[in-house]
Backbone as CSV, one residue per row, in Angstrom:
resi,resn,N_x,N_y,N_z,CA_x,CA_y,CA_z,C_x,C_y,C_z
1,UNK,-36.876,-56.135,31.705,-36.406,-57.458,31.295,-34.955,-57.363,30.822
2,UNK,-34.243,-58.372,31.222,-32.819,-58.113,30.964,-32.842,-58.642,29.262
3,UNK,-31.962,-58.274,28.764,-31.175,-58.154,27.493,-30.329,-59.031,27.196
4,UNK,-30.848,-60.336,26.525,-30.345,-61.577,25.924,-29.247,-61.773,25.247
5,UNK,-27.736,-62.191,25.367,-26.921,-62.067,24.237,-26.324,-63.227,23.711
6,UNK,-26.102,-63.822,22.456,-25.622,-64.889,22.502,-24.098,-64.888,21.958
7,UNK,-23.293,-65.340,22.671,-21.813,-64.863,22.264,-20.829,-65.812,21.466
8,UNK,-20.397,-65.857,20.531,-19.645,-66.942,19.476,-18.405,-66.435,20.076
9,UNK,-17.830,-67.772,20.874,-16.402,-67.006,21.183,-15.667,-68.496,21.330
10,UNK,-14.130,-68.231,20.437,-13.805,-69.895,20.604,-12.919,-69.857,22.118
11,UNK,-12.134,-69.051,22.281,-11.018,-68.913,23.072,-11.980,-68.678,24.608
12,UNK,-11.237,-69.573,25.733,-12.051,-69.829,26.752,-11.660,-68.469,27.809
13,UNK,-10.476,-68.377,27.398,-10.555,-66.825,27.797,-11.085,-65.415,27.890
14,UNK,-11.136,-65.469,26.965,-12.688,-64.308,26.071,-13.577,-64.743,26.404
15,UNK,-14.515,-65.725,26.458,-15.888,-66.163,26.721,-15.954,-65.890,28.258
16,UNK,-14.696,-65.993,29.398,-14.787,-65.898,30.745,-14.783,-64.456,30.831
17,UNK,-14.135,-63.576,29.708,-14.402,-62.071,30.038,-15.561,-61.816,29.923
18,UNK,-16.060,-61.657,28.864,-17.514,-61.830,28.866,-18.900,-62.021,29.244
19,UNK,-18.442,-63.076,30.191,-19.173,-64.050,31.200,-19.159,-62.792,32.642
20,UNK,-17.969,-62.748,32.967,-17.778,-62.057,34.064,-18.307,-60.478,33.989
21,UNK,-17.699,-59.615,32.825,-18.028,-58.276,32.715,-20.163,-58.422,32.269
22,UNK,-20.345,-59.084,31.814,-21.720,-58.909,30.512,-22.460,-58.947,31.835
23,UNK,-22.575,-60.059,32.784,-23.286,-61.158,33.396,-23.454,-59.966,35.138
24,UNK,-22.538,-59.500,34.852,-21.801,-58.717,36.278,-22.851,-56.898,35.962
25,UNK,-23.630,-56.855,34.495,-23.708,-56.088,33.987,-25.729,-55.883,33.524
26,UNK,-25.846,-57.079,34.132,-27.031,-57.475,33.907,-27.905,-57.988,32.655
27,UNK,-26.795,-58.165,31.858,-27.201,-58.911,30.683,-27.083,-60.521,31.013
28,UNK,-27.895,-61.097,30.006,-27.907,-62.537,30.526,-27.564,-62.836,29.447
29,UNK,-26.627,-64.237,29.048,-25.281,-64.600,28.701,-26.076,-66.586,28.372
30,UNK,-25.960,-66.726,26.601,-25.496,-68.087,25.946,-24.620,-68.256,25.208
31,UNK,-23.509,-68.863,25.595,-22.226,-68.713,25.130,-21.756,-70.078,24.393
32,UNK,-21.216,-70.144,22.960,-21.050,-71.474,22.176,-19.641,-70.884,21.754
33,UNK,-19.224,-72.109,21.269,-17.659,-72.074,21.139,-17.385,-71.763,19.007
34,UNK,-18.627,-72.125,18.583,-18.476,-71.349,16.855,-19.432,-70.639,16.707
35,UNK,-19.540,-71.040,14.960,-20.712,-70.451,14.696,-21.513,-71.489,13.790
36,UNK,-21.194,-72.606,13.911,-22.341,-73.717,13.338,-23.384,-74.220,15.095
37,UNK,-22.292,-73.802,15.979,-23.125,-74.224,17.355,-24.038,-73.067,17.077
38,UNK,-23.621,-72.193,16.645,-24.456,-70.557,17.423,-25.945,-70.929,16.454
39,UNK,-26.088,-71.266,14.887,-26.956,-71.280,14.284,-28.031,-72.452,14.851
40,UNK,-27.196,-73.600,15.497,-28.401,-74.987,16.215,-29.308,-74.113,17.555
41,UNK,-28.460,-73.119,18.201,-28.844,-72.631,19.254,-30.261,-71.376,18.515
42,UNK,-29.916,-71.074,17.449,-31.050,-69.526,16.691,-32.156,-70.368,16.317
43,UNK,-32.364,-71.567,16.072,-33.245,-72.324,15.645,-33.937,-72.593,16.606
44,UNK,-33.854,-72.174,18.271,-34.926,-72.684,18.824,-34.880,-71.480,20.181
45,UNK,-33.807,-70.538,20.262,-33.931,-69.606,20.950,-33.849,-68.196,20.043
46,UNK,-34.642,-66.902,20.613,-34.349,-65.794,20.234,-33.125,-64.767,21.564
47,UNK,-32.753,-63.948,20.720,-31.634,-62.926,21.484,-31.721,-61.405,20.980
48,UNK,-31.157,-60.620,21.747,-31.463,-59.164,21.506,-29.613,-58.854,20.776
49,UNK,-29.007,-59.477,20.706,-27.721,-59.126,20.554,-27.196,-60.658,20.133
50,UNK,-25.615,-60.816,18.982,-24.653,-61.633,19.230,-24.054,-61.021,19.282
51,UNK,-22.523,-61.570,20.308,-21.750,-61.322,20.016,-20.474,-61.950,19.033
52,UNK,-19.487,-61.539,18.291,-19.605,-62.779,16.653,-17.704,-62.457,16.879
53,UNK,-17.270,-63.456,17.308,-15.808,-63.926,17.007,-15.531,-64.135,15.510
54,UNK,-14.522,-63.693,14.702,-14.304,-63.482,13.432,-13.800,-64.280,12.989
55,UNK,-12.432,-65.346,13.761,-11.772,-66.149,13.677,-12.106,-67.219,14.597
56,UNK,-12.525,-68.453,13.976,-13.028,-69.505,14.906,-12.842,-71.350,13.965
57,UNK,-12.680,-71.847,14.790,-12.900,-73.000,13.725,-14.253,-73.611,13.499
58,UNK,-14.252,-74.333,12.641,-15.894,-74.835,12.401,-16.515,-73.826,11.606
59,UNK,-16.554,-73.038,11.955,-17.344,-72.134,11.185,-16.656,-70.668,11.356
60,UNK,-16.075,-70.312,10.763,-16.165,-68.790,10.866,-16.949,-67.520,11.037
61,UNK,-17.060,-66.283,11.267,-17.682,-65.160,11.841,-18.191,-64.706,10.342
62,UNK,-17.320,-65.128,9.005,-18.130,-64.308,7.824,-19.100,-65.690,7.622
63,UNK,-18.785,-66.958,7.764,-19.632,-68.236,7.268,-20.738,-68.027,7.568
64,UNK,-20.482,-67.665,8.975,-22.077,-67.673,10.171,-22.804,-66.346,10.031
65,UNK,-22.203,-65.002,9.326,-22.999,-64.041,9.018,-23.838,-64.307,7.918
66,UNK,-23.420,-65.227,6.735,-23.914,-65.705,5.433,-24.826,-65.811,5.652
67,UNK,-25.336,-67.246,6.470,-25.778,-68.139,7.144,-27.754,-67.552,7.928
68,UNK,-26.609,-66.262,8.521,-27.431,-65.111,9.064,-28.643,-64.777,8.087
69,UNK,-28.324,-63.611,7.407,-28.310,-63.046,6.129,-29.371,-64.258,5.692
70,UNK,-28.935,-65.334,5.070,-29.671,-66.018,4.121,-30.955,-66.731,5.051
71,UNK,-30.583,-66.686,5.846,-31.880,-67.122,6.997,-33.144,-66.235,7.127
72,UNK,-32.290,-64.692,7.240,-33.033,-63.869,7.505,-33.718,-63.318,8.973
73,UNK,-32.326,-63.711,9.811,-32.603,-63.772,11.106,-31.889,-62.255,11.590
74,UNK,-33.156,-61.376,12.297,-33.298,-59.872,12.329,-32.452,-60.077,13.685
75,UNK,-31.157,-60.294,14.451,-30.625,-60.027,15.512,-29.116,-59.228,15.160
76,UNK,-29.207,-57.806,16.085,-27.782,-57.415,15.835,-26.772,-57.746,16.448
77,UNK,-25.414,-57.502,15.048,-24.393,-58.424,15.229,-23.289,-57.762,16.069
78,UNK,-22.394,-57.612,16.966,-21.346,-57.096,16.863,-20.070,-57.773,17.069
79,UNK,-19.271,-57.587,15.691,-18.125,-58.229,15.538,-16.928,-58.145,16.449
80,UNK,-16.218,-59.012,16.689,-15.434,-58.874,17.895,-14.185,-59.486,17.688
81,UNK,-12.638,-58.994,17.359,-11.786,-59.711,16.246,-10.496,-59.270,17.259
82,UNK,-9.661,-59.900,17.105,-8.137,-59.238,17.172,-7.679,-59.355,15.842
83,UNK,-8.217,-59.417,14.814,-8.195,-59.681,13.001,-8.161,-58.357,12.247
84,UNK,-7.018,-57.772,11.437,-7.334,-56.946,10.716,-7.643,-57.648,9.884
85,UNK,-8.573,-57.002,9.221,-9.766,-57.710,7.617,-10.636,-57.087,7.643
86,UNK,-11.318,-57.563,6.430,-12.427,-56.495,5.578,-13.581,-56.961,6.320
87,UNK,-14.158,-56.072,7.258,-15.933,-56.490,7.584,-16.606,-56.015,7.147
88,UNK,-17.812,-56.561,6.952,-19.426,-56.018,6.599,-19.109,-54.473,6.978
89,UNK,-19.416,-53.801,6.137,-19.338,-52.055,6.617,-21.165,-51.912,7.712
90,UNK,-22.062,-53.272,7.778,-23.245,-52.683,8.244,-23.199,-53.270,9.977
91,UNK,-22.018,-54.021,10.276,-21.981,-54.343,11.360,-20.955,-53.742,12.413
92,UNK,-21.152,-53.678,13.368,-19.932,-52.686,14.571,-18.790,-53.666,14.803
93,UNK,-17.846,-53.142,14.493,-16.945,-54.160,15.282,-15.728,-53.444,16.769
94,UNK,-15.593,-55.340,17.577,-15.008,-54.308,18.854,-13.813,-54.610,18.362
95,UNK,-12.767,-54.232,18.703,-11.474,-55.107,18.194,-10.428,-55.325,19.764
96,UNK,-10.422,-56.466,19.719,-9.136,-56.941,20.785,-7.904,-56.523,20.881
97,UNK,-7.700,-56.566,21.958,-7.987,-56.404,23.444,-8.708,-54.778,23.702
98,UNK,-10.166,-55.365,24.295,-10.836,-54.160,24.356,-10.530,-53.978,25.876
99,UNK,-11.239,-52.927,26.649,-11.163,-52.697,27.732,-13.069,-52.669,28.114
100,UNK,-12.914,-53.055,29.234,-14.424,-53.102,30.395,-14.983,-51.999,29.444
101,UNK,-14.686,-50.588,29.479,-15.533,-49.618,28.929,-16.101,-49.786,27.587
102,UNK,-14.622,-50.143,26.542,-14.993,-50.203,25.387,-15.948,-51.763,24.824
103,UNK,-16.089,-52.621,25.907,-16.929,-53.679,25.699,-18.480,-53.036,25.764
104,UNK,-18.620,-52.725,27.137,-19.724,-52.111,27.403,-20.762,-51.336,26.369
105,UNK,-19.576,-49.941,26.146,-20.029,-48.968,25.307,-20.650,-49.684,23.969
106,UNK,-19.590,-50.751,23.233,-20.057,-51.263,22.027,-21.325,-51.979,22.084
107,UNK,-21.813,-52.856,22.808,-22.800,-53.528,23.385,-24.212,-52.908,23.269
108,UNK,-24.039,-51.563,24.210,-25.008,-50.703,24.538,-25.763,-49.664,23.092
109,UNK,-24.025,-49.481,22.368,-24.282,-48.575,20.894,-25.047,-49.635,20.131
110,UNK,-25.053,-51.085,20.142,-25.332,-51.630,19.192,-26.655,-51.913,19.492
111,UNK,-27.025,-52.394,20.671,-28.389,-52.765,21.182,-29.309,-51.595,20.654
112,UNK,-28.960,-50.413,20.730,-29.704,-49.071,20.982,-29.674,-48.290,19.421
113,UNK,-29.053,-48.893,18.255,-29.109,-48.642,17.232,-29.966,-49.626,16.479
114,UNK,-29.842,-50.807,17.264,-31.282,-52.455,16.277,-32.207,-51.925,16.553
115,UNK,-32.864,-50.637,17.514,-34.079,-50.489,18.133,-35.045,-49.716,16.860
């Protein structure tokens, strides 16, 4: 069974990398533009992975981890920023501009460490 991810990405650019490398990769791909969309979408679907844009409007990547957290919703996160700043030390982050490999690799480390 393929491997569900849901990706918080505002920039339509990033979401088409994503789309193209993830999808091209055999993961299957729900993609929202924050993270107040991403929480309407957890309320009625489950995922094996997000992927969590740090900087976004509407909601931000620490708002929507809160959010997470206080919900109590068991899906791993991996942060994905061109942002230097302080993250959660319990979540992976990729940092922008990654490359095909280093998307992949992070994806795969993170899936295979929630297990």
């Amino acid at each position: 069974m393929n491997k569900t991810i849901l990706v918080v990405e505002d920039e339509e650019d990033v979401r088409w990398v994503f789309k193209r490398i993830l999808m091209n990769h055999g993961y299957a791909l729900f993609i929202v533009n924050n993270g107040k969309q991403a929480l309407e979408i957890l309320k009625t679907k489950s995922f094996d992975l997000i992927i969590l844009d740090w900087l976004m409007p509407v909601m931000n990547g620490l708002d929507f981890l809160k959010e997470v957290e206080n919900k109590k919703i068991g899906i791993p996160v991996l942060i994905c920023t061109g942002a230097i700043d302080d993250f959660p030390e319990k979540y992976p982050v990729l940092e922008k501009p990654f490359s095909l490999q280093q998307l992949l690799d992070s994806v795969e480390k993170t899936l295979s460490s929630s297990v």
